[in-house]
Structure formats: C-alpha cells, structure tokens
C-alpha positions in Angstrom: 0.0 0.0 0.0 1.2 3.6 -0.6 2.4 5.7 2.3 0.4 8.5 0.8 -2.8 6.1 0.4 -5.5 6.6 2.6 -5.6 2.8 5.0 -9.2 3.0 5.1 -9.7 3.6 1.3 -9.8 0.4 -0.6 -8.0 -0.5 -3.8 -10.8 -1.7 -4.8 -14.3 -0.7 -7.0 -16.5 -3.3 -5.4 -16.7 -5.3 -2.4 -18.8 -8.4 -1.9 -19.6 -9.5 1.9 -19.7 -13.2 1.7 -17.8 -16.2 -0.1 -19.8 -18.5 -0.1 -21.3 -19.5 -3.9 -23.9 -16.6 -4.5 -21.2 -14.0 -3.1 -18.1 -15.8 -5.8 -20.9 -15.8 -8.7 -21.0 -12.0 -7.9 -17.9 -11.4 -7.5 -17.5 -13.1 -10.8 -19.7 -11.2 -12.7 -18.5 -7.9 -11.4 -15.2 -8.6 -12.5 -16.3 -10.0 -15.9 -17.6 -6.2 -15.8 -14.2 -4.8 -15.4 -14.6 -4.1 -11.7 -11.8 -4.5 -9.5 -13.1 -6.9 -6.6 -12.1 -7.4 -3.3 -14.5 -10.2 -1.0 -14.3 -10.5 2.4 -15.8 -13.3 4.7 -15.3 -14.6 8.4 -14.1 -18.1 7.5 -13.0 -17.9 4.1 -14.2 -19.3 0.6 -17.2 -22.3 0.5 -17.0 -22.6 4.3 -20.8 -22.4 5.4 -23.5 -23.7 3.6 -22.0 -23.7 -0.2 -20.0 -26.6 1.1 -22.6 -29.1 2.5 -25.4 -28.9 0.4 -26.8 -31.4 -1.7 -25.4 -30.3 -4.7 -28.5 -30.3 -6.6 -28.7 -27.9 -9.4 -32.8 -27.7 -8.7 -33.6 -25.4 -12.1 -37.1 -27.2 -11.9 -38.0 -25.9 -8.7 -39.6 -23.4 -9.0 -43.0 -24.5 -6.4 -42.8 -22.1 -3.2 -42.2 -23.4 0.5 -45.5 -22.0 1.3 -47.7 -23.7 -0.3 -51.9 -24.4 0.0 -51.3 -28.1 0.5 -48.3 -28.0 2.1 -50.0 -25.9 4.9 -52.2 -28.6 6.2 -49.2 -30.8 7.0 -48.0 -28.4 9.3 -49.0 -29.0 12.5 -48.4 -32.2 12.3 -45.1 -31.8 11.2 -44.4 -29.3 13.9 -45.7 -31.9 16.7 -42.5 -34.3 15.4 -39.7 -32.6 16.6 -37.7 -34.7 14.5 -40.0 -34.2 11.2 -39.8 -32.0 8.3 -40.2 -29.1 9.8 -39.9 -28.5 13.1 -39.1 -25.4 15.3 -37.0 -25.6 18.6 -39.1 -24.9 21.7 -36.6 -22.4 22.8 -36.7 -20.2 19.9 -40.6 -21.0 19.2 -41.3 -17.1 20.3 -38.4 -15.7 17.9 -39.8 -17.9 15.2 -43.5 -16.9 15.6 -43.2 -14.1 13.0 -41.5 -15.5 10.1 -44.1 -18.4 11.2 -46.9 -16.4 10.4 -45.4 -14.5 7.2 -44.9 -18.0 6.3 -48.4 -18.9 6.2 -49.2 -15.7 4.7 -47.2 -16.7 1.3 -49.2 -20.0 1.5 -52.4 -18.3 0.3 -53.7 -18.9 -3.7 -52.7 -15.5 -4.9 -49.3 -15.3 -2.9 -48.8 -18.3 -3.7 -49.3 -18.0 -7.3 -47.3 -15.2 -7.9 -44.3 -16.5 -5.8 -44.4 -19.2 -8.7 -44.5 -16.9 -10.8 -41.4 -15.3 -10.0 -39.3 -18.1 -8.8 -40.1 -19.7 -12.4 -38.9 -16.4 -13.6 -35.9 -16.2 -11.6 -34.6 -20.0 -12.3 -35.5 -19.7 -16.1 -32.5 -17.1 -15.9 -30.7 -19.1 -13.6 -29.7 -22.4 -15.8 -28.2 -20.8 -19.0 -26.5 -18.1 -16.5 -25.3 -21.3 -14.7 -23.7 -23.1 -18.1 -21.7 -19.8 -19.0 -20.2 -19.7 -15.7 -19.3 -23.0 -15.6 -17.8 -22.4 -18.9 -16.3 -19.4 -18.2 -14.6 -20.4 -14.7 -13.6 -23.8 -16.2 -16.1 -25.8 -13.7 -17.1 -28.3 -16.2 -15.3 -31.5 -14.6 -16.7 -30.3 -11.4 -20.9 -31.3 -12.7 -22.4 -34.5 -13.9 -25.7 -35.0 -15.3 -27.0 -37.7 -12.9 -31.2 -37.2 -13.5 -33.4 -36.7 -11.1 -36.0 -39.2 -9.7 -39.2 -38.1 -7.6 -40.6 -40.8 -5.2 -44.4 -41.5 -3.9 -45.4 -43.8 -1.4 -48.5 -44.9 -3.3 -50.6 -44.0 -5.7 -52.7 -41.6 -3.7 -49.4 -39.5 -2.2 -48.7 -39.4 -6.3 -52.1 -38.0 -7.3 -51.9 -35.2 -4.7 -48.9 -34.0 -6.6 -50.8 -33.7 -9.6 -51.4 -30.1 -9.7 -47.6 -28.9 -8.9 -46.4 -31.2 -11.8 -49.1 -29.6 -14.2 -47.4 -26.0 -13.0 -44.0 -27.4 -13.9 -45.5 -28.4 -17.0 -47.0 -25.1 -17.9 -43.5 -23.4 -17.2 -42.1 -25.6 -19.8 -40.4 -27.9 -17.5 -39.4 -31.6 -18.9 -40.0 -34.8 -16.9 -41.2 -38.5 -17.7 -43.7 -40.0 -15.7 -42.9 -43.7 -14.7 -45.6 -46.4 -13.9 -45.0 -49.9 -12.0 -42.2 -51.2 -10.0 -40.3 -52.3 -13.2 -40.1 -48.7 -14.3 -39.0 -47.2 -10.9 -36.1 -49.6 -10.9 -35.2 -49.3 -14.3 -33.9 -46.1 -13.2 -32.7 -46.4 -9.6 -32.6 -50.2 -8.5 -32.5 -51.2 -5.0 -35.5 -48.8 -3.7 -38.1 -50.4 -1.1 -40.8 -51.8 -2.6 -43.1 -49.0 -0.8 -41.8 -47.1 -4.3 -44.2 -49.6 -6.6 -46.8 -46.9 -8.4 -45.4 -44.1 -10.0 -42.5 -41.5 -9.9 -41.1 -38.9 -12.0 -38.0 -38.6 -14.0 -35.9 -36.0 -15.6 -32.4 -36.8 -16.6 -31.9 -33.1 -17.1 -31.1 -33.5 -13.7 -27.5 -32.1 -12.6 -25.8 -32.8 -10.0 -22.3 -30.8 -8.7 -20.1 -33.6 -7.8 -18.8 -31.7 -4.5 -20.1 -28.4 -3.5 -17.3 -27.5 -0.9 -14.6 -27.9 -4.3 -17.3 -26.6 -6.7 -17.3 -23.0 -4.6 -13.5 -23.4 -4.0 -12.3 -23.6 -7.4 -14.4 -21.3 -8.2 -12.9 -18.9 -5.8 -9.3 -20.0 -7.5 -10.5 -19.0 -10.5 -11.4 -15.6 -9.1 -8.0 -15.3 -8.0 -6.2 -15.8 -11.1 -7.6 -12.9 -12.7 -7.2 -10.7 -9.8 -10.1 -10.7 -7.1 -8.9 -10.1 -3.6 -10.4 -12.4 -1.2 -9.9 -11.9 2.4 -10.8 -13.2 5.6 -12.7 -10.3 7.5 -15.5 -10.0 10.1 -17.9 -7.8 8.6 -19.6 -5.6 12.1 -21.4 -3.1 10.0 -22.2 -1.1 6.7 -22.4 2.2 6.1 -23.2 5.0 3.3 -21.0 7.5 2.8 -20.6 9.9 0.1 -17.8 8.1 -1.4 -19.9 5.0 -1.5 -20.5 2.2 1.6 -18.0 2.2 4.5 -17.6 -1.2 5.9 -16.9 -2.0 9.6 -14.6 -4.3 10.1 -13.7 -6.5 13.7 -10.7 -7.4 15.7 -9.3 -4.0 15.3 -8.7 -3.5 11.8 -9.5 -0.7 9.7 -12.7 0.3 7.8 -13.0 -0.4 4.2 -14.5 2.2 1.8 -15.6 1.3 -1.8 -17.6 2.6 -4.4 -19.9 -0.4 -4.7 -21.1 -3.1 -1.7 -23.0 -6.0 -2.1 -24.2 -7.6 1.0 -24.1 -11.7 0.4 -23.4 -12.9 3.4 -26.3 -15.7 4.0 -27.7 -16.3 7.1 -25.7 -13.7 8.5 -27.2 -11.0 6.7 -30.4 -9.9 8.8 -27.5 -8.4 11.4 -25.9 -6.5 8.8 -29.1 -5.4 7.1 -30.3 -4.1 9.5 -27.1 -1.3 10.7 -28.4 0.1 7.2 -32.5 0.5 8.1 -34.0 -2.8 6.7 -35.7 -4.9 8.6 -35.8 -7.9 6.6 -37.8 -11.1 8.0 -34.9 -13.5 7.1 -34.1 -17.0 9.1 -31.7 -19.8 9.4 -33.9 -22.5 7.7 -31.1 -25.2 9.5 -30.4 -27.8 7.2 -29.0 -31.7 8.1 -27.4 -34.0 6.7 -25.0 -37.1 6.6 -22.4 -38.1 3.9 -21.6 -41.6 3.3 -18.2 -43.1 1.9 -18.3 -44.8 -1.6 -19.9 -47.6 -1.8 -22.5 -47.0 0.9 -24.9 -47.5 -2.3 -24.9 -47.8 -5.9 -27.5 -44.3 -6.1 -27.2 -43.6 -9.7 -29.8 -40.7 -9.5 -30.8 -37.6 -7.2 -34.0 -38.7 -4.8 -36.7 -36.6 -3.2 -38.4 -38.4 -0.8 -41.7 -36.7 -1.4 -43.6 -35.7 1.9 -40.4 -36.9 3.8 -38.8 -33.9 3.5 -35.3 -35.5 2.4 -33.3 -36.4 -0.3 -30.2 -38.9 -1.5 -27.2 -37.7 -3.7 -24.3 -39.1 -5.5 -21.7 -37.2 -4.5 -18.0 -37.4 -5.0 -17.3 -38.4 -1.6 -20.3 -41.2 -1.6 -23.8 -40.8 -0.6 -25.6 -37.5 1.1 -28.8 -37.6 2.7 -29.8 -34.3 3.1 -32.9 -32.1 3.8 -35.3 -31.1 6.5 -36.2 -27.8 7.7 -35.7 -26.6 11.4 -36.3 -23.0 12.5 -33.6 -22.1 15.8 -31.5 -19.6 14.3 -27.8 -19.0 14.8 -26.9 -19.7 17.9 -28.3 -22.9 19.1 -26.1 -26.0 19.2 -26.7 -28.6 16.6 -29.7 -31.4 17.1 -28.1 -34.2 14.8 -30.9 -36.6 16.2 -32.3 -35.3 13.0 -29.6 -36.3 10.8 -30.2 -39.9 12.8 -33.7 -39.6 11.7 -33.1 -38.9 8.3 -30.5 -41.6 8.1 -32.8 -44.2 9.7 -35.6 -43.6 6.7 -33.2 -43.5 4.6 -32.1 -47.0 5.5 -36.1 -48.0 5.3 -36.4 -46.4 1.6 -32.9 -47.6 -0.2 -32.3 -51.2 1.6 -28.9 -52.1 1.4 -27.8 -48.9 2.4 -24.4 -49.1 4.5 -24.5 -46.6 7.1 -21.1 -46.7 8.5 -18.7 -43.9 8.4 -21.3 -41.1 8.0 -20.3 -37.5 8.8 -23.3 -35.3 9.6 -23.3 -31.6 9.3 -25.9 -28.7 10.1 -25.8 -26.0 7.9 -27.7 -22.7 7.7 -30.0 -22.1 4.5 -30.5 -18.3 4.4 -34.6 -18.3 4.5 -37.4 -15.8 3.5 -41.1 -16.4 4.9 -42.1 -16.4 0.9 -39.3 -19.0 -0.5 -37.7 -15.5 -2.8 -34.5 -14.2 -2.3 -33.8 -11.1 -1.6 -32.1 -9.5 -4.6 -32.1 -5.6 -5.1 -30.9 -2.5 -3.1 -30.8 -1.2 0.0 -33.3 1.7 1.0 -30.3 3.7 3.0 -28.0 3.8 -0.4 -27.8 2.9 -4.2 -24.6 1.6 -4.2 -25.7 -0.8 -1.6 -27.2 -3.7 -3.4 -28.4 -7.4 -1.0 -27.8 -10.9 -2.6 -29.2 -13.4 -0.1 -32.1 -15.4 1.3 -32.6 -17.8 -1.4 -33.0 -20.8 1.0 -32.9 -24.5 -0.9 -31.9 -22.4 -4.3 -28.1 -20.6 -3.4 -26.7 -23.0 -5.6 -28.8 -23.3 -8.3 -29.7 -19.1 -8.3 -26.3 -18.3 -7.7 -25.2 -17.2 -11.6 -28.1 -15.4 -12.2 -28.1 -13.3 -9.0 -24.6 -12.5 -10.0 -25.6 -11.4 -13.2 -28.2 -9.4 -11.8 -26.1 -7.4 -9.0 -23.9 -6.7 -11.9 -26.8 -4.6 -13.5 -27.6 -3.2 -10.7 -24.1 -2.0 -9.8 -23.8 -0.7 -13.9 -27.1 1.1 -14.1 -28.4 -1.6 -16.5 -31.7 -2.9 -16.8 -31.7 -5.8 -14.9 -32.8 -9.0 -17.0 -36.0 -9.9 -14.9 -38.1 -7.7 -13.0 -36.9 -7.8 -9.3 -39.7 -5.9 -7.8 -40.4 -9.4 -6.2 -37.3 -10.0 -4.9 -37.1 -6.3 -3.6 -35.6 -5.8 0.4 -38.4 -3.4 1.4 -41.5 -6.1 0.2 -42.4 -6.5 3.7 
C-alpha cells in the first residue's frame, strides 16, 4: 500500500460481503464487468453452507415453500420434533413471526405469484449457470446424474398432480414412470413401498462436490485478480464516497464505491445497521455423507412428503434435507440427521451406514421461499444478494448477473420488484 494512500480507502471498486457461492458468482460477474473486486468473509471461501449442500442444481424448482397443501401438513409436522419441519421450543417465540409470514405466502394468490417469480428467476438461472461454468472452467466439477421423484402410493402421487401440471406449464421436462419395473429401471435397490409411480428427468444435474465446486471457483477468481480476504464484517455504512464497511478485531474500515451484501444467514444483522428490517431466518439444514460404496445411487431422490433427499456425490452418498427453524446460535440437534438416516435405510435397503459425517448447515430463508435481490433503501450503491433458502446453488449465476446490472445502471434481465428488500 502507498504511504500516501488513505488505509481505510480500498483498492478496490467493489466489495462483496460473503464467499460463499452466490457472493463468488458475484464477485464473478463484477469482475467479468471490469470491476476491481475485493470479498471478504469470516471463514474464508465455501465454508458455510455452499459446502454441505446437496449439490443439486434444482432449475425445476420453481413450487414455493409456502404452499396451500403444504399448509395442512403443518402442525403435524411441527408436533415431530424430528420431522420436516420443526421449530425448537426455545426459539418458538423468535420464530413466531416469520411463522406467520410463512403462512401468509401459503395463500392462492401469494402463492401463485411467488411461482410466478421463482419460475422467472430460475429460467434465468440455468443458462446463466452453463456460461459460468464455462467461463470459470467448472465443467469436470458437474455431472448429469437425473433426477428421480418418489411417492409412497398412488394416492401420495395424485396429490402432486397439480404442482407437476405447474412445472409443465412453465415448460419444464419430466417423464412419468408407472409400475415397479419402471421405478427400478432407473434407480434399482429402492423399497418396494416405491411400486406406483414416480417422475424422471435426466436433465437433472448434479455438482459432484459443493465444498470444491465453490473453491475452485474462488481460484479462479483469484487468477484474474479478485482479492479475497478473511474479514469480520460488524457493520455497513453509506457514505458519500460509496459504503464504508466495519470491520472487527481491530482492523480498519473499508470504503468502496460499490457493496453488495451476500453474506447468508448472516445477513439480517448486517441489514439491519443500514435500516432494513428484513424477516430473514436460518432454515437449518441436516445431513450425513456416506463413503463410496454405501450404495450404488445412480440418480438424485426426493423423498416426497419426507422432507429429504439422496445424492451421489463425489465423496459417496448424502442424505440431506429437512427444515428446522432455531436460528444462529443454538447447538446442533443431529438426532435429525439420525432420523433422516434411519428412513433412509427403510427407503434404499442395502444402504451401509457406516462412516457417516453429519453436518448442520444454515440455509439463508425468507417467509415467501424469494430471495432477496435488489438495493438497499439507505443507499444505491448498496445492493443485497441473499435469502434464497434451498436455491443458493442453483440461483447463484443469475443473481450474479443481476447485481452486476444493478451495480452498472443496466436494466436488470427480470423484473426484481419481487425479490425487492423493502417487500415487507
């Protein structure tokens, strides 16, 4: 740094708080802009949640949370404390009103025009996806492993009807299977519960390991010159020069030109030192990882009305999924990984359960299943990138692309009203 250079004023035109995959994919963009990027998070690159997901490139799903039918499940979901869904005792008061926004989204015309912009949102999202991959050289790093929704029965099958005539309608491909023969055709080695009829894409796309996905990603990022630092982020402020950003432990506040504010689960707190009160939640997420050879799972499964699905990844076999509401702070309840795994075993027989590793991640989580994509009411040149629950992975490029616009005083590609941080 020069002597005569002012320590607080950064080098560079852009920072991005948060590296996990939606903060790279904006960094990424912004530099394919010609902006000189410098991303700072506590931990470092694919450290949170980018690194224990499923790896599911979900482009297809586009149904909200919050849904009509969903809605009836609820309370007995919520009675299971090792369920779907389930909210900690301790935080059940905290909870109560994203809870009730929740239900809110769930009714027909919040409902359908949630669809209607998360259908929006991902149609964006998959060829934004295949030129960053191209681009950053990810290619070896995603399969095409197709995607196989299961029913127990033929009744649980039928009451799906409606959301597979939506996913129709938005011109989304899928092959419906009938019989036992069909089913294993596909994925052999499934329970014979699985006998009537499930869906298939083999669209499907799988990223083989999410932690090295994000992380060579972030090399990439690297080699053609964005800065990324480990940093607590405390606060962010405007100024007239652009955003100041508080830093922790001592060291000195950053000042750039352009912020954007990706930071996941952790970006309620820092939202709200610039005036927006924005209903976000840890949606904690669960899951175990299996060595090779736990299975021979050729395909991703949803477990329809189980809350859970399998993966091949490169390290074996993930079981991942359900949703529990207890924020930051509270310790891990891998009882529900157990859970999970326990089905699991009931569903795919054969299934080797030795030498799991479970992990709890935190899925950054709006009331109405959207992200939160647009500025910030105390300054322009403050733009948010976060909240996009299950989707970070698979929204990632596209909310890239759209900060980008944002920060160039483009037209962005979609409208974003939807997505905006002042909805609520």
């Amino acid at each position: 740094m020069s002597a005569h250079r002012d320590p607080s004023r950064s080098a560079h035109d852009a920072v991005v708080v948060g590296a996990g995959i939606v903060g790279l994919m904006t960094a990424l963009a912004l530099a394919e802009d010609g902006r000189g990027v410098l991303v700072l998070d506590r931990e470092g690159p694919g450290s949170g949640t980018s690194a224990g997901n499923a790896g599911i490139l979900a482009f297809p799903e586009i149904l909200p949370l919050a849904s009509p039918g969903l809605l009836g499940q609820v309370p007995r979901w919520l009675l299971d404390p090792l369920g779907p869904l389930s909210v900690r005792p301790s935080y059940a008061l905290r909870a109560a009103p994203w809870l009730l926004r929740f239900i809110r989204a769930s009714g027909p015309d919040a409902f359908n025009r949630i669809l209607s912009a998360q259908a929006t949102l991902n149609r964006l999202a998959e060829p934004a996806m295949d030129a960053a991959i191209v681009r950053a050289g990810l290619g070896n790093h995603v399969s095409e492993a197709g995607t196989l929704d299961l029913y127990d029965g033929e009744d649980a099958f039928r009451r799906a009807d409606a959301d597979w005539a939506r996913k129709r309608r938005a011109g989304i491909g899928f092959e419906v299977l009938r019989g036992r023969d069909a089913i294993e055709a596909v994925q052999p080695g499934l329970a014979e519960r699985f006998h009537a009829a499930a869906v298939y894409s083999a669209a499907g796309r799988q990223v083989r390991e999410p932690r090295e996905f994000t992380q060579a990603l972030a090399r990439h990022l690297e080699g053609r010159g964005v800065v990324i630092r480990r940093a607590r982020v405390e606060a962010i402020r405007p100024v007239s020069a652009g955003a100041e950003i508080v830093l922790g432990d001592g060291a000195p506040s950053i000042v750039a030109p352009f912020v954007v504010l990706a930071a996941g689960a952790w970006s309620k707190q820092l939202a709200q030192t610039l005036g927006d009160r924005v209903p976000l939640e840890s949606e904690r997420g669960y899951n175990v990882t299996l060595p090779p050879g736990a299975f021979p799972l050729r395909r991703q499964l949803y477990f329809n009305g189980h809350g859970f699905v399998a993966t091949p990844i490169a390290d074996g076999v993930r079981i991942g999924g359900a949703v529990e509401i207890g924020g930051l702070d509270l310790p891990p309840n891998f009882r529900r990984s157990d859970a999970m795994l326990r089905k699991a075993q009931a569903f795919m027989p054969g299934l080797r359960a030795e030498g799991g590793r479970a992990w709890m991640g935190h899925r950054p989580s709006m009331p109405d299943t959207l992200a939160v994509i647009g500025r910030s009411r105390a300054s322009r040149r403050i733009v948010y990138a976060f909240g996009h629950g299950h989707l970070g992975l698979t929204q990632s490029a596209a909310t890239g692309r759209l900060v980008a616009d944002l920060a160039a005083e483009r037209p962005p590609a979609i409208d974003l009203s939807p997505f905006s941080p002042q909805r609520f």
